[in-house]
KOLPA-412123 format. One record per residue (C-alpha): residue number from 0; residue in three letters; chain; x, y, z. Coordinates in nm, 2 decimals. Example, Ala and Ser with C-alpha at 12.3 -4.5 7.8 and 13.67 -1.06 7.14 Angstrom:
# KOLPA-412123
   i  aa ch      x      y      z
   0 ALA  A   1.23  -0.45   0.78
   1 SER  A   1.37  -0.11   0.71
//
This chain:
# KOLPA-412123
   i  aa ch      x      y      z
   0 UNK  A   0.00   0.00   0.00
   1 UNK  A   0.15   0.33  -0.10
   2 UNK  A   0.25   0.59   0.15
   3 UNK  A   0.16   0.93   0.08
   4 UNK  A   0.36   1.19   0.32
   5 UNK  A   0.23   1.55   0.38
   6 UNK  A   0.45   1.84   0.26
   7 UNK  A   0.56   2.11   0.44
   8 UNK  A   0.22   2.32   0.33
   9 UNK  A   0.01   2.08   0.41
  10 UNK  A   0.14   2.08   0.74
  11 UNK  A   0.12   2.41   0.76
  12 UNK  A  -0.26   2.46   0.68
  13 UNK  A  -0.33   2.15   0.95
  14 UNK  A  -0.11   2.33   1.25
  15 UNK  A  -0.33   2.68   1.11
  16 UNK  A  -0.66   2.51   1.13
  17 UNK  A  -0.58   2.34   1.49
  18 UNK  A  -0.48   2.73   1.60
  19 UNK  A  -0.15   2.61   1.69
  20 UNK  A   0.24   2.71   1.54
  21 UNK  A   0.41   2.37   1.60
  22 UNK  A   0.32   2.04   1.63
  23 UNK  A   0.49   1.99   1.96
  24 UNK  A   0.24   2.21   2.10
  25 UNK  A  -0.07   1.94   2.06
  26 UNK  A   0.14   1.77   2.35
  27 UNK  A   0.19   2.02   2.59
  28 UNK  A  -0.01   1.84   2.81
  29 UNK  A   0.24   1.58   2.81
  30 UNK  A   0.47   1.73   3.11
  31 UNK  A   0.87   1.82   3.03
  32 UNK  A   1.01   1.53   3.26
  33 UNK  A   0.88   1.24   3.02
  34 UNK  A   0.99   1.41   2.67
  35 UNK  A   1.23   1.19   2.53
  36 UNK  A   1.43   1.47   2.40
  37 UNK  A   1.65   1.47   2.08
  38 UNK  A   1.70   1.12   1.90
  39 UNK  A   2.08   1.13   1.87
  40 UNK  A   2.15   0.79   1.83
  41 UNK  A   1.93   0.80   1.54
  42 UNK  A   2.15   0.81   1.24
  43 UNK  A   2.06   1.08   0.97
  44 UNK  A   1.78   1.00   0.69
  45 UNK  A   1.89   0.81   0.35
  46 UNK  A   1.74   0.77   0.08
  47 UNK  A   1.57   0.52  -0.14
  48 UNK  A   1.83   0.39  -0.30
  49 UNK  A   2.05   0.39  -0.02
  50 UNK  A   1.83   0.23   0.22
  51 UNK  A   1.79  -0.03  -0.03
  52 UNK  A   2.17  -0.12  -0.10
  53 UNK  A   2.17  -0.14   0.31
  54 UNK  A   1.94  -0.40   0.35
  55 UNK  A   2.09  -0.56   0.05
  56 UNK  A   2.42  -0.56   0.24
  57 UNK  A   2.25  -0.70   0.57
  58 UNK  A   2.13  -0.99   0.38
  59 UNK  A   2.45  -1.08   0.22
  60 UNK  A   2.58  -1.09   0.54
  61 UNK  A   2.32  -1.32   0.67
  62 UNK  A   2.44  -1.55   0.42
  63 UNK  A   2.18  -1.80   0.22
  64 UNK  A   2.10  -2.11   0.34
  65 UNK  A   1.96  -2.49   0.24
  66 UNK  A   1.74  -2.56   0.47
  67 UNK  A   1.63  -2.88   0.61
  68 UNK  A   1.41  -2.76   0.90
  69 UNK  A   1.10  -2.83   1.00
  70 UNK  A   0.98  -2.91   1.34
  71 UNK  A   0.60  -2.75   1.25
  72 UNK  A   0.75  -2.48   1.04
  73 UNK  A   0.82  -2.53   0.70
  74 UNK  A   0.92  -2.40   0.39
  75 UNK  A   0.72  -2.43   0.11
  76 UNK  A   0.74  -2.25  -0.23
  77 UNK  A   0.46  -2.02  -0.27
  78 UNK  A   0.32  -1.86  -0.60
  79 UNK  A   0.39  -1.52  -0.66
  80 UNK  A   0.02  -1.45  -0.76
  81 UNK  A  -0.04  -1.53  -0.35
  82 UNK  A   0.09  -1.21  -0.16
  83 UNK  A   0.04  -0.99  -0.48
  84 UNK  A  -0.32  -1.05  -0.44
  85 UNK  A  -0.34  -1.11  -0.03
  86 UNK  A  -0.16  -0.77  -0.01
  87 UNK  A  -0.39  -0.54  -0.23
  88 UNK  A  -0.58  -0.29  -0.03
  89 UNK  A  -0.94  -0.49  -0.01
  90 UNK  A  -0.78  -0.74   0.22
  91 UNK  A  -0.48  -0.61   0.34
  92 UNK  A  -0.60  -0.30   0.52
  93 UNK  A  -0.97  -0.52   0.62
  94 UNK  A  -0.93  -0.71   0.97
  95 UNK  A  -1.12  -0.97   1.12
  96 UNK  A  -1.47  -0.87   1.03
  97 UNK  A  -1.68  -0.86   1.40
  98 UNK  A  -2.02  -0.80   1.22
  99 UNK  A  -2.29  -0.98   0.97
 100 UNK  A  -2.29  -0.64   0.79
 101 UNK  A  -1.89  -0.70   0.71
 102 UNK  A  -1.73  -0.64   0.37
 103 UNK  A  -1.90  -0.93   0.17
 104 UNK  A  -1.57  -0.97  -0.01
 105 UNK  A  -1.37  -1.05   0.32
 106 UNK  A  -1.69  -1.26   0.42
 107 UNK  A  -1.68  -1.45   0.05
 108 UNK  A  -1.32  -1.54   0.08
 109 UNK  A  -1.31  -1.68   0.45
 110 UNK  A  -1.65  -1.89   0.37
 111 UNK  A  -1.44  -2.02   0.05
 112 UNK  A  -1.16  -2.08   0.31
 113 UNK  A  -1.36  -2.27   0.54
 114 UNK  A  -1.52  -2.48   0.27
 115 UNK  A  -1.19  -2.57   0.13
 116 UNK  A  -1.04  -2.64   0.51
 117 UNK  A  -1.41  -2.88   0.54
 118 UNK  A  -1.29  -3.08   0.23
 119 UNK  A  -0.88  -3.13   0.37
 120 UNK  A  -1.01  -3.22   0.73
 121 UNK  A  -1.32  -3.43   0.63
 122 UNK  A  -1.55  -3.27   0.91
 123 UNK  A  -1.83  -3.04   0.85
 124 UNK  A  -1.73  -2.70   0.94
 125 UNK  A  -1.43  -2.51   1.05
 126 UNK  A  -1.42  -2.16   1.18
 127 UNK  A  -1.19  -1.90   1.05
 128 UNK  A  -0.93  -1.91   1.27
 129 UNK  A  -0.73  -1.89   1.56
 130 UNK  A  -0.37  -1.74   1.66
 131 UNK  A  -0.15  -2.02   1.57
 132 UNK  A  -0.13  -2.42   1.57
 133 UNK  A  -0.03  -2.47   1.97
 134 UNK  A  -0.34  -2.20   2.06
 135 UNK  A  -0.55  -2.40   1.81
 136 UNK  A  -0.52  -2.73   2.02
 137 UNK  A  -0.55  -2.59   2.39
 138 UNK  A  -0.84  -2.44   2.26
 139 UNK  A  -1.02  -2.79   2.13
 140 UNK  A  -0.92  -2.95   2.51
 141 UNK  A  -1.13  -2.73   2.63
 142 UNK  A  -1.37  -2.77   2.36
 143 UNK  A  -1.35  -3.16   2.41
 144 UNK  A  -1.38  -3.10   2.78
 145 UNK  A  -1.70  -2.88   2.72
 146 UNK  A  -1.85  -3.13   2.46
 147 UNK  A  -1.80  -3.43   2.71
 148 UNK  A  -2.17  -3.56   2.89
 149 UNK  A  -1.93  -3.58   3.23
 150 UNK  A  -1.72  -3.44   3.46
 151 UNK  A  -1.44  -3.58   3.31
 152 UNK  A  -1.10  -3.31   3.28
 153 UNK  A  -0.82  -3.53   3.17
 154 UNK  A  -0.69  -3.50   2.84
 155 UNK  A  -0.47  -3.78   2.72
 156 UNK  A  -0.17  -3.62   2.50
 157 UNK  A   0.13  -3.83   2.33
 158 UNK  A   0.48  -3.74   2.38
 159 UNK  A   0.49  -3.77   2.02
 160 UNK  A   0.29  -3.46   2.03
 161 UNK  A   0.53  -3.15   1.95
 162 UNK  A   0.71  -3.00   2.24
 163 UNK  A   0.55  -2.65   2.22
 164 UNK  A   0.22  -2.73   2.17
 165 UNK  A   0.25  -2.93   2.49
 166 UNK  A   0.35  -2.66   2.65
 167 UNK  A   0.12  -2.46   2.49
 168 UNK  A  -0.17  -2.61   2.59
 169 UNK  A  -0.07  -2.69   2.99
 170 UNK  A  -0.03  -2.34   2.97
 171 UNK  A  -0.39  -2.25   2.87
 172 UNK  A  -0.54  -2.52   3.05
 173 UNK  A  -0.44  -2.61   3.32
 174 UNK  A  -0.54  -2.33   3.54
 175 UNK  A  -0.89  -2.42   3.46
 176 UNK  A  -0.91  -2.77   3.62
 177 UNK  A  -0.80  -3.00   3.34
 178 UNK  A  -0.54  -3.29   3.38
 179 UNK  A  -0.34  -3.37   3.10
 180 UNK  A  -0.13  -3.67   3.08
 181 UNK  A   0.15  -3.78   2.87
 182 UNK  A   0.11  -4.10   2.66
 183 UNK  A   0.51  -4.21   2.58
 184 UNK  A   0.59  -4.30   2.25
 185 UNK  A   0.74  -4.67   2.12
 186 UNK  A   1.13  -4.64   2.17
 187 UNK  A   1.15  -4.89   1.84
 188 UNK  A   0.86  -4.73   1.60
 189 UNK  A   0.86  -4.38   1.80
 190 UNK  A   0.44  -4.41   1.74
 191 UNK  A   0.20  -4.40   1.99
 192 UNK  A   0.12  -4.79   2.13
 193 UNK  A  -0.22  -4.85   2.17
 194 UNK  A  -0.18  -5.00   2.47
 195 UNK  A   0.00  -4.71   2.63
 196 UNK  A  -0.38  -4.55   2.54
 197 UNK  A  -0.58  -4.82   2.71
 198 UNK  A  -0.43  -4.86   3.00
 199 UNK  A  -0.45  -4.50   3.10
 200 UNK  A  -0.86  -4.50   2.99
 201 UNK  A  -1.09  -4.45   3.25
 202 UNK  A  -1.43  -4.19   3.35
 203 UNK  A  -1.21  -3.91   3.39
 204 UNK  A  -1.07  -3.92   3.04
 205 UNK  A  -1.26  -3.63   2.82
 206 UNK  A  -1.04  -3.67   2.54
 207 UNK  A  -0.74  -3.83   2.37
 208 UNK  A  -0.52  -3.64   2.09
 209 UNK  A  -0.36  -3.81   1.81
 210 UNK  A  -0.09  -3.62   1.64
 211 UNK  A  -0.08  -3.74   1.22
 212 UNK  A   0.20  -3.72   1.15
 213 UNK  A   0.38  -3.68   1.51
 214 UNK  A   0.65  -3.47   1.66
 215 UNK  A   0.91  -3.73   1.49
 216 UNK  A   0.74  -3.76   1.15
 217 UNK  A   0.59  -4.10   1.22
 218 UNK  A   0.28  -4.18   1.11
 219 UNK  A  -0.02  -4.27   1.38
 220 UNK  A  -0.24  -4.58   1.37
 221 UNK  A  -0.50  -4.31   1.35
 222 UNK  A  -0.79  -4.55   1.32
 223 UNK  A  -0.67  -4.81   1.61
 224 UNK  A  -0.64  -4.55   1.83
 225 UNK  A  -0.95  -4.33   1.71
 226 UNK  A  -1.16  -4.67   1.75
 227 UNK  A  -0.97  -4.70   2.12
 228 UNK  A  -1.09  -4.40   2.25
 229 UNK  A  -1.46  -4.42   2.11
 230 UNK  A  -1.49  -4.73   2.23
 231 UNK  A  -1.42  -4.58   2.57
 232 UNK  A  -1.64  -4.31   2.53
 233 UNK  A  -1.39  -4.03   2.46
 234 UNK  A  -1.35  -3.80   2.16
 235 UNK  A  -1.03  -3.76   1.98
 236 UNK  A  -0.86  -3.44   1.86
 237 UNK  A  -0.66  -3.45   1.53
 238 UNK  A  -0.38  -3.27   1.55
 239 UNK  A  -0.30  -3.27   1.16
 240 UNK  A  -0.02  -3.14   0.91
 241 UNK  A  -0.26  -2.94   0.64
 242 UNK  A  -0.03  -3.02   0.34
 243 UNK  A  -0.03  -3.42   0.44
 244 UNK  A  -0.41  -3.45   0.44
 245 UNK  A  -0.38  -3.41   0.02
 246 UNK  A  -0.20  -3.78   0.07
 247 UNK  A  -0.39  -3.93   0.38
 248 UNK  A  -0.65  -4.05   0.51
 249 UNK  A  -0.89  -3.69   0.64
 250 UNK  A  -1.00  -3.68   1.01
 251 UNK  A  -1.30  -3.68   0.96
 252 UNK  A  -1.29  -4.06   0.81
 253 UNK  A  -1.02  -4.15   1.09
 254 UNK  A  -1.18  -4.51   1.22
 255 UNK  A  -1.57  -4.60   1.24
 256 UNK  A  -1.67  -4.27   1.25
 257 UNK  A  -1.37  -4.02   1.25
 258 UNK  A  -1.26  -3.76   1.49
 259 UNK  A  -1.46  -3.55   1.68
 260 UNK  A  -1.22  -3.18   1.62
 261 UNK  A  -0.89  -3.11   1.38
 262 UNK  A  -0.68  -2.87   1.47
 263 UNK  A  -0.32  -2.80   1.31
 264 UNK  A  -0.11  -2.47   1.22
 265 UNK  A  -0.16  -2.34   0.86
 266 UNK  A   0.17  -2.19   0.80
 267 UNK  A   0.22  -2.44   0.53
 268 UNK  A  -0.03  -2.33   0.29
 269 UNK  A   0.09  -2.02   0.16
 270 UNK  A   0.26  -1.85   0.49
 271 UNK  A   0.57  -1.77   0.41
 272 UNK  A   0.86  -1.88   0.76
 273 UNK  A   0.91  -1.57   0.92
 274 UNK  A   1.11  -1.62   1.21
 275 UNK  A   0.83  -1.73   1.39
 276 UNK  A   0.50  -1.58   1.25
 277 UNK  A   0.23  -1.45   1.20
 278 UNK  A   0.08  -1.77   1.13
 279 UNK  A  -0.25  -1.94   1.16
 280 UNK  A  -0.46  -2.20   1.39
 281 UNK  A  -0.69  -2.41   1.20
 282 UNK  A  -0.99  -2.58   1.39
 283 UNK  A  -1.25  -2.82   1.21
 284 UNK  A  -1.54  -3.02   1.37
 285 UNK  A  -1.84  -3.23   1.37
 286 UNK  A  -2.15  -3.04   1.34
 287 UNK  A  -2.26  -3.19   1.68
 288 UNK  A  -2.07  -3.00   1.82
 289 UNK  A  -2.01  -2.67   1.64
 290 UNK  A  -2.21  -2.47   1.90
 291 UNK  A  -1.88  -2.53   2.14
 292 UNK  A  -1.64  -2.39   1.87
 293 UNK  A  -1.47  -2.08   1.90
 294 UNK  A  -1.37  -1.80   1.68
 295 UNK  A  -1.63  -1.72   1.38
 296 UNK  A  -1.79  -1.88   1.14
 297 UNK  A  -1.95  -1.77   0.77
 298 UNK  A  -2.23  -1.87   0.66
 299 UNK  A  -2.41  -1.83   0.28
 300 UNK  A  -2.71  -1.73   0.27
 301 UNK  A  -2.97  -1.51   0.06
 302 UNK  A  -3.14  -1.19   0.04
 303 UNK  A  -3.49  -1.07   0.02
 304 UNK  A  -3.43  -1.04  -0.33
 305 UNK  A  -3.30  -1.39  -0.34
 306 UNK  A  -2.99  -1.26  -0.40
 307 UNK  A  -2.63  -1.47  -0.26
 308 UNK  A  -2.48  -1.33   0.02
 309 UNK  A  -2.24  -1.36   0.29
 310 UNK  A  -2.27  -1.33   0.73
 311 UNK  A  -2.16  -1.41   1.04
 312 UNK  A  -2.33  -1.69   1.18
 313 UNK  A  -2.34  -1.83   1.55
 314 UNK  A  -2.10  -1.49   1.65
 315 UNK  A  -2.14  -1.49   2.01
 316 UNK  A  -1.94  -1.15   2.06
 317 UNK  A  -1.76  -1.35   2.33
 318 UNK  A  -1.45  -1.16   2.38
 319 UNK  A  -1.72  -0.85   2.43
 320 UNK  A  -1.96  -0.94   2.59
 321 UNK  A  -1.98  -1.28   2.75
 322 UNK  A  -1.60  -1.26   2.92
 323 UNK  A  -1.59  -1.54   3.19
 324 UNK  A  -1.90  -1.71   3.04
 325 UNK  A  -1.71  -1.73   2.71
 326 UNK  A  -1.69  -2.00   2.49
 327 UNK  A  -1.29  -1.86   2.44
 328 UNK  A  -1.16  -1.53   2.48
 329 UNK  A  -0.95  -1.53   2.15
 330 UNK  A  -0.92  -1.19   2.04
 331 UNK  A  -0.72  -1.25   1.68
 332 UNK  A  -0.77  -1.46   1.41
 333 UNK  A  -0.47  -1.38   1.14
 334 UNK  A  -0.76  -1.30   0.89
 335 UNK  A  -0.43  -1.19   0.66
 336 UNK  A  -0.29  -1.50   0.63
 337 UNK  A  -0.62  -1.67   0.63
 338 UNK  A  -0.68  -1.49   0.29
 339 UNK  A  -0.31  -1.61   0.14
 340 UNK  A  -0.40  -1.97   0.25
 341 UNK  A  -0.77  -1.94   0.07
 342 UNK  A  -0.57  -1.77  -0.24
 343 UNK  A  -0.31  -2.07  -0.19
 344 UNK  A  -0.55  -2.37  -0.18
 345 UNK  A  -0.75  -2.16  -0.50
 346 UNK  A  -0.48  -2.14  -0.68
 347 UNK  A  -0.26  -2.51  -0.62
 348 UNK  A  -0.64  -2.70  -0.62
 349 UNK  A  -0.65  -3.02  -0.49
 350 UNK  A  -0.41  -3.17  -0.77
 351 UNK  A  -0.23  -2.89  -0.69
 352 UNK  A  -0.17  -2.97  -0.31
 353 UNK  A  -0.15  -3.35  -0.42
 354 UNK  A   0.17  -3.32  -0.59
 355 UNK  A   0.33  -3.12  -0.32
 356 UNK  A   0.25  -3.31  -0.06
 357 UNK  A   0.40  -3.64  -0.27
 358 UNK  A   0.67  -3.43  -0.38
 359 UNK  A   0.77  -3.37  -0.02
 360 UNK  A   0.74  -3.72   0.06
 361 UNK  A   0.96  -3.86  -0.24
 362 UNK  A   1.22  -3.62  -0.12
 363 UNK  A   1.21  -3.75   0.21
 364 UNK  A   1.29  -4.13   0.07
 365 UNK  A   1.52  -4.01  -0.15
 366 UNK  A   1.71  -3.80   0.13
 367 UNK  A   1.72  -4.14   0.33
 368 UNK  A   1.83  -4.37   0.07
 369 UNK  A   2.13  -4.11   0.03
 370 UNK  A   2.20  -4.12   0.40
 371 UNK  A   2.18  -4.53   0.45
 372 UNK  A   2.54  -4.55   0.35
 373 UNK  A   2.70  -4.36   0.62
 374 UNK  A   2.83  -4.54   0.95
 375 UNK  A   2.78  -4.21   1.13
 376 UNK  A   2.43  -4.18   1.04
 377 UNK  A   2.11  -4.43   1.10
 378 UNK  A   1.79  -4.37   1.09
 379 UNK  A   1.63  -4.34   1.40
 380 UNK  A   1.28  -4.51   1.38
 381 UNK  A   1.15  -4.74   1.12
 382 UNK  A   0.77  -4.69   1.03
 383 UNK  A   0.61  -4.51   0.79
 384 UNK  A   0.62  -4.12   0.79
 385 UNK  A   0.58  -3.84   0.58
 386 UNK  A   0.81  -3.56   0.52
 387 UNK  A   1.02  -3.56   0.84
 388 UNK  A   1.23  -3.81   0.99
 389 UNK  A   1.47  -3.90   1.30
 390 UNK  A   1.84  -3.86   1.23
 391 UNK  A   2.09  -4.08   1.47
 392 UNK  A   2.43  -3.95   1.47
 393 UNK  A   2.72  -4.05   1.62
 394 UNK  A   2.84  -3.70   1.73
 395 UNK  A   2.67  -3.44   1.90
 396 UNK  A   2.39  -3.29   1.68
 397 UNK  A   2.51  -2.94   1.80
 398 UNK  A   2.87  -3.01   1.66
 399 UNK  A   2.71  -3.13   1.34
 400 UNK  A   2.48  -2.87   1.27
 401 UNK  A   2.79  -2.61   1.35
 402 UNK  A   2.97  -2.81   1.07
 403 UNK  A   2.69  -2.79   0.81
 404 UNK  A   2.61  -2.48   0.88
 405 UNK  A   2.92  -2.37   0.80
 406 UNK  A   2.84  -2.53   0.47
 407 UNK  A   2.54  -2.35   0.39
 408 UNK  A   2.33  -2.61   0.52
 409 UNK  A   2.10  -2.58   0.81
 410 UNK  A   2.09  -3.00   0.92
 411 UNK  A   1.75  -3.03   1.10
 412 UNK  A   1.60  -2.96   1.46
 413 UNK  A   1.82  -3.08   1.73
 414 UNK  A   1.60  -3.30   1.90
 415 UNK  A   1.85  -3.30   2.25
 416 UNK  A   1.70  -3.04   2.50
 417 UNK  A   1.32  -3.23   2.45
 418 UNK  A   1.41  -3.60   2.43
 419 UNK  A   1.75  -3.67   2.58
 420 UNK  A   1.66  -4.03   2.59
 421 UNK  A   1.69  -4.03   2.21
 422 UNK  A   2.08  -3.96   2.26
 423 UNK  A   2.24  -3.74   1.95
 424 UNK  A   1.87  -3.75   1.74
 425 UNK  A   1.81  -3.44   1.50
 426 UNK  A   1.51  -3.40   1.35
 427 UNK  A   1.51  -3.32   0.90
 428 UNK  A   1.26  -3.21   0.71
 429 UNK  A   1.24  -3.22   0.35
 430 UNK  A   0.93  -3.06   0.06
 431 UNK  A   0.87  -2.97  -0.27
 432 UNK  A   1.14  -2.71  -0.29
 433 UNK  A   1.44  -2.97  -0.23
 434 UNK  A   1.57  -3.06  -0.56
 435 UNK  A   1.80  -3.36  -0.60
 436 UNK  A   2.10  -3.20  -0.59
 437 UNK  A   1.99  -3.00  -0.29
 438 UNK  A   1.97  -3.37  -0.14
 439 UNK  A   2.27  -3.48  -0.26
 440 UNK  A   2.49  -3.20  -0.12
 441 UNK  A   2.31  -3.25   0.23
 442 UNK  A   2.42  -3.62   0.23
 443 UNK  A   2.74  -3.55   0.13
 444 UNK  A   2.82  -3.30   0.35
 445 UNK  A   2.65  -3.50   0.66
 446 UNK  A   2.91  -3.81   0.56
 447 UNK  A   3.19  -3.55   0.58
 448 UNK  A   3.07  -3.37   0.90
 449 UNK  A   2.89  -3.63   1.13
 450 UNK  A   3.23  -3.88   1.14
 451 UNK  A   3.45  -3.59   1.12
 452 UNK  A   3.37  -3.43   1.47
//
């Protein structure tokens, strides 16, 4: 959006109108004691051009990087036509619309977004949105905890489950009376057992989530343990990689009859990795229970005339109005980059999103055929996963990931600090942007590095 500065005149005639000589003098009431004074350390203005080559410069020194990250973030290409269109003025400058009579193009798009996000998850409606992935998730416990016909306030959650939305949720939680407890993962498979599940069953269980794929890449016996927990009498909260769901099986088709809530973050459709955000929660659930969801929901509907049109639709106001009675008290819902994932899933299609997702997957086998050769290097756990895997070194992972880096290669996501008991484990990530020389210079330079130090 262009910026548009006043001149000197225009200044001028403003200060004349307010009946004032200088600006400063709007703020007298601001006393002496709290003026910040003269910015000296504030270098002199450049220009355009100068400006530019500095921030040009920064970058170079940054270096560039091949990177081989994931751990819930993950980079993705996305289509110029994304942020060209996300960023034009109708959307860019128009938040998260709080009332029926909001901009029916906003409205259009996030009910297109929601229909879309019903199709990936398999469950019939999904609002639109939360903060983030981890938010997302602490706010389906206490959705599941709402929804259950008992008392019950313990929330079954694997270790598998990644590391920050564990801590996410206990944060949000747990001051409200809910238990969670930690499910371990298989040492050999690193998947959740189904009989870790069982035996931790009983009345006080409200909910079980099932992370597909988990923390480690592994894919879930989804339906097993979906079947497990409806069989007790407990729902079961997907917690789901978008971009995987164009390959597997939805949620909403997850056993007899398929989770009860989906959550996940949506940074991978379209959101570029920004050191950390802003990105997207996703939440998607039966319609049973839609009356406990959070956050807003679009419906389409018609006019007197007959006419299509767009609204709000079960908006309980509740971060105005309702406070401690509150369904949530979410205040945000990143409708920005909500519109780059609608304009990302419009313009990929399902085809689209298919052959990234597979993409990404190939990558991954490739990566690990490459890396099977080297003594320094096994891989970790041995069922089936999807775009991420479990590195075993025989060195340090920090060591190895200095050596790489100085390389131009960022290895993975040292896995040490969270799971010690995996000894020197670091977690890589591969997608569609990984070519197969991108994956041959990362093996190469993992055979050099991981027996070298």
């Amino acid at each position: 959006m262009p910026f548009n500065p006043h001149t000197e005149d225009d200044v001028r005639e403003m200060l004349a109108e307010c009946g004032v000589e200088r600006i400063d003098s709007l703020f007298d009431e601001i006393p002496q004691s709290l003026s910040s004074g003269p910015l000296a350390a504030v270098p002199e203005g450049l220009s355009e051009m100068e400006v530019s080559r500095l921030m040009h410069d920064g970058a170079y020194r940054e270096g560039s990087y091949l990177n081989f990250i994931g751990a819930g973030a993950y980079e993705h290409h996305i289509p110029a036509a994304v942020w060209q269109i996300a960023t034009r003025g109708e959307f860019y400058s128009a938040y998260t619309p709080y009332q029926a009579e909001a901009s029916q193009g906003t409205l259009q798009l996030l009910y297109e977004y929601q229909s879309m996000m019903c199709s990936l998850t398999g469950l019939d409606v999904t609002n639109a949105s939360l903060y983030d992935g981890a938010s997302a998730l602490a706010e389906a416990v206490l959705m599941a905890v709402r929804s259950h016909k008992s008392a019950a306030r313990r929330v079954l959650v694997p270790a598998a489950l990644h590391p920050a939305y564990r801590a996410t949720v206990r944060t949000i939680v747990s001051n409200q009376g809910i238990e969670l407890v930690e499910i371990p993962y298989d040492p050999e498979s690193g998947a959740t057992r189904l009989d870790s599940v069982e035996e931790r069953l009983d009345k006080d269980v409200a909910a079980l989530v099932v992370a597909q794929p988990n923390f480690f890449g592994v894919l879930e016996d989804v339906d097993g343990l979906t079947d497990l927990a409806h069989n007790a009498g407990i729902a079961v909260i997907a917690c789901v990689n978008p971009i995987s769901l164009a390959l597997l099986k939805p949620p909403g088709q997850w056993g007899a009859d398929g989770a009860e809530i989906a959550v996940g973050e949506g940074q991978p459709l379209g959101v570029p990795l920004a050191s950390g955000g802003p990105y997207f929660g996703f939440l998607a659930c039966k319609q049973s229970i839609v009356r406990q969801m959070p956050g807003r929901l679009v419906g389409r509907t018609v006019d007197l005339d007959g006419k299509p049109g767009f609204t709000l639709t079960l908006q309980a106001r509740e971060q105005h109005i309702r406070r401690s009675k509150a369904t949530s008290n979410i205040c945000t819902n990143q409708g920005l980059v909500v519109t780059a994932a609608a304009i990302y899933l419009s313009l990929l299609g399902a085809e689209g999103l298919r052959r990234v997702a597979a993409r990404s997957h190939a990558n991954m086998r490739s990566l690990i055929d490459m890396l099977s050769g080297i003594g320094a290097v096994n891989i970790r756990f041995g069922g089936a996963y999807f775009h991420e895997t479990v590195l075993e070194l025989s060195a340090p992972c920090e060591s190895v990931c200095d050596a790489l880096r100085e390389e131009g290669i960022l290895a993975g996501y040292d896995l040490t600090d969270f799971y010690p008991e995996l000894g020197n484990a670091l977690l890589v990530c591969t997608t569609e942007t990984k070519t197969e020389a991108d994956l041959r210079q990362y093996a190469d330079a993992m055979a050099r590095c991981a027996g070298a130090v």
